[in-house]
N, C-alpha and C positions, 0 to 999 in steps of 0.2 A: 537041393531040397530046402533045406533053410533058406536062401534068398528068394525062394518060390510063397515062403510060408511068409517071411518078411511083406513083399511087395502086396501078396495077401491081404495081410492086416493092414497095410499102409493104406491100399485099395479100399478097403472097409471102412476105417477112420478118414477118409477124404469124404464118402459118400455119408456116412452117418452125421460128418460136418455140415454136409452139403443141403441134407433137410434139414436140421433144426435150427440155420443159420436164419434170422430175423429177418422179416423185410419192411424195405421201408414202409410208414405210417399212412394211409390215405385220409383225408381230411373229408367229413360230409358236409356237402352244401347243403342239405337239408330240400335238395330236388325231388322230386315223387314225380314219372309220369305214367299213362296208361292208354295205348291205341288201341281204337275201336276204329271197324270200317262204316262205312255209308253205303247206301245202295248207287248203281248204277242208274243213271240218269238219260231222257230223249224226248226229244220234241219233233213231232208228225207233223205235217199240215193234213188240210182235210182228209185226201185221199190216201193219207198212211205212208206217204214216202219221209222216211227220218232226216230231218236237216239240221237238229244239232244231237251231241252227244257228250256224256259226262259218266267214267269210268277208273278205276283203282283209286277210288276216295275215302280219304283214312280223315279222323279228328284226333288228334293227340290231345288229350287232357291233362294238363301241370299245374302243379302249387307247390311252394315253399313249406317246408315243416314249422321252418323257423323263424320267418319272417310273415306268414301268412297269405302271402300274394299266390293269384292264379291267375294261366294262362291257358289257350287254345292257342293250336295249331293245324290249320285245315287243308291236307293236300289232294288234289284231282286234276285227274287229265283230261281237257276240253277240244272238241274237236265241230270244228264247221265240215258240216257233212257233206252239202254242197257249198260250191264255191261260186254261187249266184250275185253276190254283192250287197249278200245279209250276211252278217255275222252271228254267229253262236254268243249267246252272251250266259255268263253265270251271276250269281250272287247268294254272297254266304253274312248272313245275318245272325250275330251271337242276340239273343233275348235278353233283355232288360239291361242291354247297356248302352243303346243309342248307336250302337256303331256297324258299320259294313265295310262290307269290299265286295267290287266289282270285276269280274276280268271278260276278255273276249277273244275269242280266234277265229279268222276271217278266212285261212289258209288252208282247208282242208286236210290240217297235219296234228295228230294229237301231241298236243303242248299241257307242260306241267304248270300248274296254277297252285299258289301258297298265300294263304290270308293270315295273319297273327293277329290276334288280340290279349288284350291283357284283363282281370279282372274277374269273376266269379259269374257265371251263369248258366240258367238250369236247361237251355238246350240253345244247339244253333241247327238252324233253318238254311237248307241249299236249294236253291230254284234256279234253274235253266230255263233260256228261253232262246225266240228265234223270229224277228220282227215284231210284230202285232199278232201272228198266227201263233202261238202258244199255249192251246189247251188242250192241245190233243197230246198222248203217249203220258210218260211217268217224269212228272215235271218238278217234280222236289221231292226234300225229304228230308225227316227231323229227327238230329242226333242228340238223343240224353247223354249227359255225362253218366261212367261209370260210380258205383257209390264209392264216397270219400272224396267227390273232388267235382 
């Protein structure tokens, strides 16, 4: 009974060690981010048949606490619906900073697509397209950052 009560308290002073024991420090880099999705994207030719496709598109929004820099982050999967010898093209457009990217899949396979930019702006613009024949279905669409960033 006694080395029963022993092991007892040993038991209890190991675990009562066991929470209050510190750990180590993590250091903040002063990162902040925040994803928001995009809508789903398609381009028809005339008679309604879909030949490209833009689908699971997220914008990640980041800035620095500390340093004050912002970033986007734009991911989406692109797909060539048919595999006629036009490719699916996309493009993502941040406002007011001059800059873009463009990607394209020719393969009938949906492929991940990532654009980064660096810098502050108050929405970015995604437009799909598919030859010259581009104005038919839901051809873009424009992501506001969330507030603070």
């Amino acid at each position: 009974m006694k080395a029963a009560t022993v092991s007892a308290l040993t038991l209890a002073a190991t675990l009562a060690g066991a929470v209050v024991a510190p750990t180590a420090a993590v250091a903040d880099t002063g990162d902040r981010t925040q994803t928001v999705s995009c809508s789903s994207l398609w381009v028809n030719d005339s008679a309604g048949v879909t030949h490209a496709r833009l689908q699971n598109c997220t914008v990640t929004w980041g800035k620095n606490i500390f340093d004050g820099s912002y970033w986007q982050t734009v991911k989406f999967q692109l797909l060539d619906s048919r595999t006629d010898g036009v490719c699916a093209k996309a493009l993502v457009i941040p406002s007011d900073t001059g800059a873009s990217a463009s990607s394209s899949e020719c393969n009938g396979i949906w492929t991940t697509k990532t654009a980064n930019f660096s810098g502050r702006t108050p929405n970015i613009f995604i437009r799909i397209a598919y030859g010259s024949n581009s104005t038919y279905g839901k051809i873009s669409t424009n992501v506001t950052p969330p507030s603070g960033f």
